[in-house]
N, C-alpha and C positions, 0 to 999 in steps of 0.2 A: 331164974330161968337160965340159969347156966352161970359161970365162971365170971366176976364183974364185970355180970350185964344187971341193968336195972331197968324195967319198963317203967315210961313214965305218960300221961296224958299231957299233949302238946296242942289239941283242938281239931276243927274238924274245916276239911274248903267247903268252897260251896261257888256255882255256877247258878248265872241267868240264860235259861236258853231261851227264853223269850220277853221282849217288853213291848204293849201297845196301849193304843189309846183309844177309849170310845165316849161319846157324849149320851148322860144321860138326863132328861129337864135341864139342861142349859150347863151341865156343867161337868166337864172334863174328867174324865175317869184314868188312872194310870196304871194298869195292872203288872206284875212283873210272875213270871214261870220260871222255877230254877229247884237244884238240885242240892244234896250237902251230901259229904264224902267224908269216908274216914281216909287218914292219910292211904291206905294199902288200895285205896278207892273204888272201896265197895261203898253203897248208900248205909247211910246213919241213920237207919229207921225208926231208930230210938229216940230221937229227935224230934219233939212232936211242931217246935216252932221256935222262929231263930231271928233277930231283927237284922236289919243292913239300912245303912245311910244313902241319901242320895245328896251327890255334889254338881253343880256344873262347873264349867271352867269359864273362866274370866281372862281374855286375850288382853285385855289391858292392863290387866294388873299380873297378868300370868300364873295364877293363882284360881285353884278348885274353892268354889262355897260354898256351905254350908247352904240345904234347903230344906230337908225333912226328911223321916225316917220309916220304914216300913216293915211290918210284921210280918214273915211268911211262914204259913202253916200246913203243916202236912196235912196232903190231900190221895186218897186213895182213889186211884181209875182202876175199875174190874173191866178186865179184857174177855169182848168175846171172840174175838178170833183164836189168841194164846191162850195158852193154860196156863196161866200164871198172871197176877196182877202187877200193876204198876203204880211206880211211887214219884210224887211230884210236890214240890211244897208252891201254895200259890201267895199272891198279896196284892193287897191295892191301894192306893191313895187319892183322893181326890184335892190334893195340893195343888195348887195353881204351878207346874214344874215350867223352869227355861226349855227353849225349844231347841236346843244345842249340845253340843258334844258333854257327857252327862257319866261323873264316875261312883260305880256303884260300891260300899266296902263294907266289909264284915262287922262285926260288933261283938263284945266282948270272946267267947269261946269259936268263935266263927271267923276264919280269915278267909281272905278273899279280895283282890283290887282289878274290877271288869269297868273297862269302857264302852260303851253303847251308843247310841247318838239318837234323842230324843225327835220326836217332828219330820220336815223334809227333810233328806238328808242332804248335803252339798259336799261331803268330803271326798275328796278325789277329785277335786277341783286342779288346773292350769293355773297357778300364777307364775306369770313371764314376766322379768324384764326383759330388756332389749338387749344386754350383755349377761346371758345365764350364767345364776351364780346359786350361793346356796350359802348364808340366806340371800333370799332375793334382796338385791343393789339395785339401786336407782340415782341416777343424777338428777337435778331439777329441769323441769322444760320437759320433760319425757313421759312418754303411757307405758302403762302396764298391761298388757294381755291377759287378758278372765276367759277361759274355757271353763263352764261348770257342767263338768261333764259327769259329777256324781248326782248332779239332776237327769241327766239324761233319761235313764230308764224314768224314772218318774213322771216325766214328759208325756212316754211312751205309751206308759198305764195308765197314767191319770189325764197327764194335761192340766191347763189351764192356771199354771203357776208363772209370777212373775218375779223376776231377779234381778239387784240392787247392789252395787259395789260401791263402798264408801271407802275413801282416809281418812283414818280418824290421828289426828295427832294424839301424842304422850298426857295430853292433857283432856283431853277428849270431845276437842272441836273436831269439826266434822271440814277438812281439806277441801275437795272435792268430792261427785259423787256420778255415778253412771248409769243407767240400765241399761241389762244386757238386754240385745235383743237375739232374737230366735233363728237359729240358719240351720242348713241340710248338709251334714255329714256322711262319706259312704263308709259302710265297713263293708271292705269287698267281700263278697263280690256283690250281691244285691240290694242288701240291708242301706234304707237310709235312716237317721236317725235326727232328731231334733237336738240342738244344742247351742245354749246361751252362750254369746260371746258379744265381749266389749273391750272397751280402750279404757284405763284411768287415768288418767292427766295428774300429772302430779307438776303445781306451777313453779311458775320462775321462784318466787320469793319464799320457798319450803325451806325451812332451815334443818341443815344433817342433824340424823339423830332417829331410834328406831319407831315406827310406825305400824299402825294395823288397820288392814285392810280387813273389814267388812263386806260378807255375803249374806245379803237379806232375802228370803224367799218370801213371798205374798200369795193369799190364793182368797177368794173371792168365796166368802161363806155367807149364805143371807145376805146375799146382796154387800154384804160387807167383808174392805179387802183386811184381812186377818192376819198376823208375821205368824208364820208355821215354820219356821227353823230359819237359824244362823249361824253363821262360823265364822270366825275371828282365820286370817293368817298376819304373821310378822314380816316386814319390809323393813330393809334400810336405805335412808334418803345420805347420800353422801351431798360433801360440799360442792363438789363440782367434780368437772372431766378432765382426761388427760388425752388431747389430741397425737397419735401417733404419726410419725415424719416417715415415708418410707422411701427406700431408696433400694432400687432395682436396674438390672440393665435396660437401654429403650430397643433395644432389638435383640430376639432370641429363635432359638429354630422349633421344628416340631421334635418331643422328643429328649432334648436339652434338661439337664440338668441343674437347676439356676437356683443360685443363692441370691437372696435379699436380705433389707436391714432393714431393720425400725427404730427410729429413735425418740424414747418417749420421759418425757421431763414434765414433772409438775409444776404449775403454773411459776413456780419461785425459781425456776432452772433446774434447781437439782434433778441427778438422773432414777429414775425408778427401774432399781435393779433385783426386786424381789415382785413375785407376783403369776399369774398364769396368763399367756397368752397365745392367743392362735391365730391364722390366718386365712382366707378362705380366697383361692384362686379359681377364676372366671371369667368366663368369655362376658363382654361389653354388651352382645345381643341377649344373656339372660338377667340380665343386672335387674329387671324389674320381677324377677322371681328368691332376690336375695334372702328374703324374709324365712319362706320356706327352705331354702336350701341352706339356711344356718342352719337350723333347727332339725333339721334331717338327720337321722341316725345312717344312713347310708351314704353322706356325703364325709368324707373325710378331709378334715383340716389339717392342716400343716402346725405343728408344736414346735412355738417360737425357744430358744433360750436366751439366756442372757451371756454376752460376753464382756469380759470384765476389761480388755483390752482394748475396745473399740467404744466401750458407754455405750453398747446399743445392743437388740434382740436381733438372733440372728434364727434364720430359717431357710430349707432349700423343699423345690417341688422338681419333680418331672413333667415337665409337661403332655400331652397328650401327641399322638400321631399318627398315622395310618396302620404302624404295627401294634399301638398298644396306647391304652389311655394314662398311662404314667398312675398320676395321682388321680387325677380327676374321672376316676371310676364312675361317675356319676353322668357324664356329658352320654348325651344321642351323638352318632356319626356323622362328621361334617363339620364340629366345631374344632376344628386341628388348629384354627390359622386364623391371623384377623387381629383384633385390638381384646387383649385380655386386659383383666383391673386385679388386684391383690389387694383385698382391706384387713388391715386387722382389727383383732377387737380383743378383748380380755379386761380383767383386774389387778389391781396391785392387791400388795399383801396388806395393806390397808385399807383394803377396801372402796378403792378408787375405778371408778369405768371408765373405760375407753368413751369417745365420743359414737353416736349413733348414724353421725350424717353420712352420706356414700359418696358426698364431694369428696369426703378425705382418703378415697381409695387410689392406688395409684395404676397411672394406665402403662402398658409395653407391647411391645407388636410383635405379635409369633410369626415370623415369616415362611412363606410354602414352600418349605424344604426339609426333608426328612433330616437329620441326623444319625450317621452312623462313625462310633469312631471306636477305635484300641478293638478293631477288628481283623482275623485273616477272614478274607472275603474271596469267592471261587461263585459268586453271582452276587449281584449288587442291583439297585433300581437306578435303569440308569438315566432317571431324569428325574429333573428337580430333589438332588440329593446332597448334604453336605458329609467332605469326606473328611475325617481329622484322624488324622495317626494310623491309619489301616496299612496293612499288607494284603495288595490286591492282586488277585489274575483274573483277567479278565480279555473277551475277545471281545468287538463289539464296539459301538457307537456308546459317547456321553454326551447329553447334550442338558446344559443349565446346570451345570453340576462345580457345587462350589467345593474346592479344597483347604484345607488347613492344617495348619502345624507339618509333621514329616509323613509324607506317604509314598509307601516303595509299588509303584508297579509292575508286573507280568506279563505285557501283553500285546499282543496288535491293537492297536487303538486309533478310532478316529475321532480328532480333536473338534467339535464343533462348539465352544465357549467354555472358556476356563475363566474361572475368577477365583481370585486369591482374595478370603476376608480378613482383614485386619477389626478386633470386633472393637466393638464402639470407638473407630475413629473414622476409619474411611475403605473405599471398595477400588482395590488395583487389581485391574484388568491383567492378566498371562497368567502363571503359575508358579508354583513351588513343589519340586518334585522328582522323584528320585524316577529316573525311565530306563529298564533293561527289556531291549527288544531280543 
């Protein structure tokens, strides 16, 4: 067929467009609908029948099994709508199959590797730890968060299903175990929906080392509760946590620009200088909404680094203020001012978490006054405002308006309280200041 070319036959794919299950006298029917293609991927209707394996996967040992094998035979549907017919190769088993993530493959002239998921399905499930990582890390003394939210539609349509989360250790004792229970989600704007949710405890005495978590679904048949699908995920239990030391200024403006430290050592001293960490800054009044607003895609956290000069993580935020919310994009109007907390939280590169408790957050007081500096200013807010470095003209009354560093002004002015801050030591009364009347 032309200049050394050689055609050669290399096999045919082949596709499951459908798999279900029906009972018939008592006993489980597994059908499978699928297709086979020559490579240019038109159908191989010369193909009168073609076997394919059935595998499930096995989370504890990570590892697909061997479970039994299926004939699928060409089947002709006559269309009466089209003029033209249609070609489907069908099969079925009545093997007792797992009720779990389930992989389908080719056999000898037939390639083909399709994943499916046999029973209820649960995949698309939440597992959280408390410090999101990937794989999910856990310290011991900590829950895990279970959203199975790949139940959800199933809820929806079916109902009446119940859901089960286990740790299973390496060896295949069973850690702990939870049922979730059933709550109301909105997906706006109307829509509410049913969805399993629970805590797994994972205890003090867990020794590190990787783990899987168990999702059992139950559903109540003849009176009898029946496992209709399971899914394995992978967890890692580390040895323990590394409490982070933060250090910040104790008084800052609105507005302000502020660096912080964190200093974080493994239980032995040494410093932990490889790893990802962030920080989440917040006002004291929403502290009991932390949970949520870690986990928020629209809250943005501060990305700590590491300095190699200091042994410590460093990080700076803007704070919010009446012209602009800095960082904290995320606040209602009104929270400028008052006692803010900074927690961090993250991983080392070895897979160590931060601790979970919110005592270890550190507190600082945003004080009610705007910051504006390295400004020419030709109007200004002239109350409760701190001025640093500006070149100003201004007519006009200030009154509570703090100065700092060198500021030239322009103006007729009436002085009604100047304070000079010296920051984190102490507050002298007059000023500092360059005056051309």
């Amino acid at each position: 067929e032309g200049v050394n070319l050689i055609s050669i036959f290399v096999g045919y794919l082949f596709t499951i467009t459908q798999a279900y299950q029906y009972n018939v006298n008592n006993t489980t029917i597994t059908s499978f609908t699928g297709c086979i293609f020559y490579l240019n991927g038109s159908l191989a209707t010369n193909v009168k029948s073609f076997p394919i394996n059935l595998y499930y996967y096995n989370p504890l040992t990570n590892k697909y099994v061997y479970e039994t094998n299926v004939n699928m035979t060409l089947a002709l549907i006559r269309s009466r709508t089209f003029f033209f017919n249609l070609y489907q190769w069908e099969g079925e088993t009545n093997y007792t199959l797992q009720y779990t993530a389930t992989l389908i493959t080719g056999r000898g002239q037939v390639y083909g590797y399709l994943p499916v998921f046999l029973g209820i399905n649960s995949v698309g499930s939440y597992i959280l730890s408390p410090v999101l990582a990937s794989p999910i890390t856990v310290s011991p003394n900590e829950s895990i968060l279970i959203e199975d939210l790949g139940l959800s539609l199933d809820y929806v349509l079916l109902g009446g299903y119940n859901v089960s989360a286990s740790l299973i250790s390496p060896n295949g004792k069973i850690i702990s175990s939870v049922m979730l229970s059933s709550q109301y989600e909105l997906i706006p704007p109307y829509l509410y929906i049913t969805v399993p949710i629970g805590y797994l405890y994972v205890p003090p005495n867990t020794k590190p080392g990787y783990y899987t978590i168990y999702l059992n679904v139950t559903g109540m048949i003849n009176n009898e509760s029946i496992l209709v699908g399971y899914e394995g995920f992978q967890i890692y239990v580390a040895p323990y946590e590394v409490m982070p030391i933060v250090k910040i200024t104790n008084y800052a403006f609105q507005g302000q620009n502020v660096t912080f430290y964190a200093n974080i050592t493994y239980p032995n001293g040494s410093e932990v200088n490889y790893g990802i960490f962030t920080a989440l800054v917040f006002p004291k009044q929403v502290a009991g909404d932390y949970s949520s607003l870690s986990q928020s895609l629209s809250v943005s956290q501060v990305m700590l680094t590491y300095n190699p000069k200091l042994n410590e993580w460093e990080g700076s935020v803007i704070l919010p203020s009446i012209n602009d919310l800095g960082n904290l994009t995320y606040l209602n109007s009104g929270y400028y001012t008052g006692d803010f907390q900074v927690y961090v939280e993250g991983l080392s590169y070895n897979g160590i978490p931060t601790t979970t408790a919110l005592s270890n957050a550190k507190s600082f007081v945003v004080l009610p006054y705007t910051l504006i500096e390295n400004q020419n200013l030709d109007s200004i807010i002239p109350v409760n405002s701190v001025l640093e470095n500006d070149n100003i003209t201004y007519n006009g009354t200030l009154e509570n308006v703090i100065m700092l560093g060198l500021n030239r002004l322009h103006c007729n002015l009436t002085l009604c309280l100047w304070l000079t801050l010296q920051r984190e030591t102490c507050i002298i009364f007059g000023f500092k200041t360059w005056l051309n009347f």
